[in-house]
C-alpha positions in Angstrom: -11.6 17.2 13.6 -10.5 17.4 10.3 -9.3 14.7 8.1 -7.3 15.1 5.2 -6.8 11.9 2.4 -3.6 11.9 0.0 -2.0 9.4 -2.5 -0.1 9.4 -5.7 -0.7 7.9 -9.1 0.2 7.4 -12.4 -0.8 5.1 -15.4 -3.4 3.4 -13.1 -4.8 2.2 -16.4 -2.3 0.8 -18.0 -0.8 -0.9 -15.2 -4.2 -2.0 -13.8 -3.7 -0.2 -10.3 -7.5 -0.8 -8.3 -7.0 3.9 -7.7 -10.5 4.5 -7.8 -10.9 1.6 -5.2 -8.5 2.5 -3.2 -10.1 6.3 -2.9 -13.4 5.3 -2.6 -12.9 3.1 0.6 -11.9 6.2 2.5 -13.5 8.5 1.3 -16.4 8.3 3.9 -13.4 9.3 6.7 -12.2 12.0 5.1 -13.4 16.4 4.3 -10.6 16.0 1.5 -8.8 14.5 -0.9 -5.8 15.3 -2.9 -4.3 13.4 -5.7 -1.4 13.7 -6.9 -1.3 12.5 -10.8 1.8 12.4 -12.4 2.2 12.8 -16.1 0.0 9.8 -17.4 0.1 8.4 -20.8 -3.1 6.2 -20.3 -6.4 7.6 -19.4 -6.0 7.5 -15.5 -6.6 11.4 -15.6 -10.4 10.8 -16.7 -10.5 7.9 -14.6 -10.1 10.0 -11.6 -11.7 13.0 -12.8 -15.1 10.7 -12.7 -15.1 10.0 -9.1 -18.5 11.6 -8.4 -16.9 13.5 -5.0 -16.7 17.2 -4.4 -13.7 16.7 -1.6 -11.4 15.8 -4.4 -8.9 17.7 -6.1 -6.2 16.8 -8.4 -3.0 18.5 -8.8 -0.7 17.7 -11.8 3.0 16.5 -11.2 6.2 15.5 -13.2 7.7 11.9 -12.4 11.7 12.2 -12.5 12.4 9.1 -14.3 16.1 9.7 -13.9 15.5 8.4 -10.2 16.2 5.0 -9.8 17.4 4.9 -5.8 15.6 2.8 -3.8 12.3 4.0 -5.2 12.7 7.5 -4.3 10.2 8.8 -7.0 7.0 7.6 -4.9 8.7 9.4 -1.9 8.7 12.8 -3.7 5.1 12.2 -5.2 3.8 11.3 -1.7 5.1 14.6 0.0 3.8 16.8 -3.2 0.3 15.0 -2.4 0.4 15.5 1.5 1.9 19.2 1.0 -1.3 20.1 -0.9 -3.3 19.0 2.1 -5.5 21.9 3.7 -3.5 23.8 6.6 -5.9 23.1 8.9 -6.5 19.3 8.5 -5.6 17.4 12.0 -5.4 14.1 10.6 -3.7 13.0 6.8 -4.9 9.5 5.8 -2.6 8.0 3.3 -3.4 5.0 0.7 -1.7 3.9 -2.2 -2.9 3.0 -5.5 -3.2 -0.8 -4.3 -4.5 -0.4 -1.3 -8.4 -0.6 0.0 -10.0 -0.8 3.7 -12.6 -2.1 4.4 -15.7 -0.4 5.3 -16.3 -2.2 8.8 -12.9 -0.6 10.0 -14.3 2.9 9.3 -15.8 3.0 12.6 -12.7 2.3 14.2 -10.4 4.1 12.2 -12.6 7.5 13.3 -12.7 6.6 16.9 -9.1 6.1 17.3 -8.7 9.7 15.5 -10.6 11.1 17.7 -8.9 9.6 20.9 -5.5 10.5 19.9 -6.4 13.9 18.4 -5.0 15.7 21.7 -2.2 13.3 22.4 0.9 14.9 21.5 2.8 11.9 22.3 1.0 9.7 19.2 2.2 11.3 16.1 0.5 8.4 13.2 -1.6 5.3 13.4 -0.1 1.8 12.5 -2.3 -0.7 10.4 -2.5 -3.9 10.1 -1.8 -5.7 6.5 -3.5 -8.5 5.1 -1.6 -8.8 1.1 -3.1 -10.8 -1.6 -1.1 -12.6 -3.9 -2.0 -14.2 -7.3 -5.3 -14.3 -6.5 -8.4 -12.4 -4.6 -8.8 -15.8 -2.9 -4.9 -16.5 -0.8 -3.2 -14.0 1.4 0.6 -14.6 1.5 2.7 -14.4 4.2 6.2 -13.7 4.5 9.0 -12.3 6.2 10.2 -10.2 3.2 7.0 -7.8 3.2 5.7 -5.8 6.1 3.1 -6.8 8.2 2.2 -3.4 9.7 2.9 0.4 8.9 2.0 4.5 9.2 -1.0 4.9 7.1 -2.6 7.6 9.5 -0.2 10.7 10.5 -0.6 14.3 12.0 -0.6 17.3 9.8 2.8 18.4 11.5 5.2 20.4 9.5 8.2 18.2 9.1 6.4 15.1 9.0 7.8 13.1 5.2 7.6 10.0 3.5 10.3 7.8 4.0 12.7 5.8 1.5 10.5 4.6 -1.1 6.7 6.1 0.2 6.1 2.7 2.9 5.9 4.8 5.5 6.9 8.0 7.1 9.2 10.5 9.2 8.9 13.4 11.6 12.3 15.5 10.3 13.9 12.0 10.5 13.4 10.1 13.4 10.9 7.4 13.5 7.5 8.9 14.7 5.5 7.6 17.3 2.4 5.4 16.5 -0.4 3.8 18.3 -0.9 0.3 16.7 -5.2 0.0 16.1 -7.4 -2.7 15.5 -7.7 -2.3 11.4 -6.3 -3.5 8.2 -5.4 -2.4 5.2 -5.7 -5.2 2.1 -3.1 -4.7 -0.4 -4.1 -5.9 -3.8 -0.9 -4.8 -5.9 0.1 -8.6 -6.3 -3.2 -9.7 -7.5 -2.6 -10.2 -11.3 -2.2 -12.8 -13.6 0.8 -14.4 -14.2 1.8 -12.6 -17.2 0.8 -9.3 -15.5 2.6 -9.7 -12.2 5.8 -10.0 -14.2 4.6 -6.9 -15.9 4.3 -5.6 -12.9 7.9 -6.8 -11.9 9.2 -5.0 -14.4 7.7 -1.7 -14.4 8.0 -1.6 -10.5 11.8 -1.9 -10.4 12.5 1.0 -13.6 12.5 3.1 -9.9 15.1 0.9 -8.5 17.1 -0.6 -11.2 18.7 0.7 -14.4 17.5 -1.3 -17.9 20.2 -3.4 -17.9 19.4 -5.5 -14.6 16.1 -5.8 -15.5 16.5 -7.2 -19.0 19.1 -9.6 -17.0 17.2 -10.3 -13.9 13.6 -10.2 -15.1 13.1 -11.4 -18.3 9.6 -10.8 -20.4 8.2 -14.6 -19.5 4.1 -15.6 -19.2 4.6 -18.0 -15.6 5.3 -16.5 -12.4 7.2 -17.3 -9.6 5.5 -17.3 -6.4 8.4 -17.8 -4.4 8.4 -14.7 -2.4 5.5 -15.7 -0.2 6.2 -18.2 3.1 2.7 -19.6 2.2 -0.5 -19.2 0.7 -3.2 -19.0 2.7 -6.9 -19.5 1.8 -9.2 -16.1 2.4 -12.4 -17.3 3.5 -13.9 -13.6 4.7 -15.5 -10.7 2.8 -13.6 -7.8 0.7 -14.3 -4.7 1.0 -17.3 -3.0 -0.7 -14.9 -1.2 -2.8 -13.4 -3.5 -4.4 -16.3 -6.2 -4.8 -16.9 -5.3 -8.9 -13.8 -5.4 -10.1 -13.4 -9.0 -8.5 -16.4 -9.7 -10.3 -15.0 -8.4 -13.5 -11.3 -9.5 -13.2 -11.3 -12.5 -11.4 -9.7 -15.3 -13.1 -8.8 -19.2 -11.9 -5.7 -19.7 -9.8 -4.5 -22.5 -11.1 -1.1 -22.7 -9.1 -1.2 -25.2 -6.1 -0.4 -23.2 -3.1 1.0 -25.8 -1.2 4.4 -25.9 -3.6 5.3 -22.1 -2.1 5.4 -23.9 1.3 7.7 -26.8 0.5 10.5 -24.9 -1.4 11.6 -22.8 1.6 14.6 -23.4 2.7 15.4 -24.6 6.1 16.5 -20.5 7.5 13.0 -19.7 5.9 11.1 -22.5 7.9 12.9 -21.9 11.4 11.9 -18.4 11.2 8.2 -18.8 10.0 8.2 -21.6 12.9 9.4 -18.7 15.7 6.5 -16.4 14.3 3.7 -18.9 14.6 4.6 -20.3 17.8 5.4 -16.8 19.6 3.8 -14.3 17.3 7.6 -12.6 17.3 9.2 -11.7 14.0 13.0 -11.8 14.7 14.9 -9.1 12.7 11.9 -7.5 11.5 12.8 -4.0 10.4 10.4 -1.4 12.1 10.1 2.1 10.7 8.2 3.4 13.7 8.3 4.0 17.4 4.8 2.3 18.8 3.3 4.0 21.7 1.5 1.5 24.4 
């Protein structure tokens, strides 16, 4: 069994992106690694160049900034990543620039490539997400991010990434996926407050024009933690990976999590209710066919 890693990634540096993390914490799964950099004006180039790993290689790309739909630019670097993977890779392993697992899924993660190698009826692997937000310390929870997707697929001609990179195709149709026991920690929304609206920013020039954003988003040092359901406290271990630059970068959250909580509105509370109680999300969009 082969096993091919791929991501995308430009100005990690500037925009603080954990890349080297997120690389490193798969790594151990996988015979390769392509990168796809786009055209960096920081120093993310060398920054990548320095991971001490013969299975990586770097392939240059051009971002088209004149995209602006739905965040089709990380769509098109994905597939120039996963296009460069080796023909005879079984098994592509995809993480973003934001994203880590953690060490004691690795075990998992191979055994459940190795089980559905065969199975032409599982096409991908669904993960489980656990995302951080404001701080290493609170996971949020809502119903306007996803709490699962494709980060595991077959080397199948055809196969694409979908809409704006989340997840992934087979020539259009969902694929089918087998749901296993691992998560993936997204870190993208762990900043502080003056560089998550950074981050705001910069994130929607790929699916606004400059006008709405000056309008919308305006250059401000607070944040508003809105989007999240709740804040929960994280009380478990992250990943080796990721363990020094929490040492480095961690800061005091000074924002009371419980506020998050009390401002949702009464739609927001009957349908976070329904999820605790039943564990069913109602109207949750699904961009994959899981396989029991």
């Amino acid at each position: 069994m082969k096993v091919a890693g791929f991501t995308f990634i430009r100005n990690a540096v500037v925009n603080d992106y954990p890349i080297v993390e997120a690389i490193t914490s798969i790594l151990p799964l996988c015979d390769e690694f392509i990168i796809a950099h786009g055209n960096s004006t920081d120093d993310t180039l060398q920054l990548l160049q320095a991971i001490d790993s013969p299975k990586i290689k770097i392939i240059d790309t051009v971002w088209d900034d004149s995209v602006r739909e739905g965040g089709k630019t990380f769509a098109l670097e994905t597939d120039k990543a996963f296009k460069a993977i080796s023909p005879d890779a079984d098994w592509a392993f995809y993480i973003q620039g934001d994203e880590v697992v953690h060490e004691k899924y690795h075990e998992t993660i191979k055994k459940e490539m190795q089980l559905c190698l065969a199975d032409k009826n599982i096409e991908g692997l669904l993960f489980k997400y656990l995302h951080f937000y404001g701080s290493y310390d609170y996971i949020a929870t809502s119903r306007r991010w996803y709490r699962k997707e494709i980060r595991i697929i077959k080397n199948m001609q055809g196969m694409h990434s979908y809409r704006d990179a989340q997840g992934f195709r087979f020539e259009n149709r969902k694929i089918k996926v087998k749901e296993i026991d691992a998560y993936i920690y997204h870190y993208g929304w762990v900043k502080p407050p003056h560089g998550l609206n950074h981050k705001v920013r910069n994130f929607n020039k790929f699916y606004r024009d400059d006008e709405w954003i000056e309008t919308h988003i305006p250059k401000a040092e607070s944040f508003d933690y809105g989007n999240a359901d709740e804040l929960v406290k994280f009380n478990s271990s992250h990943p080796v990976a990721i363990r020094q630059r929490i040492t480095n970068t961690n800061w005091e959250f000074s924002f009371d999590p419980t506020v998050v909580k009390k401002k949702l509105n009464f739609r927001r509370r009957l349908l976070k209710w329904i999820e605790e109680r039943t564990g069913y999300r109602p109207f949750e969009y699904k961009n994959y066919q899981k396989v029991k």
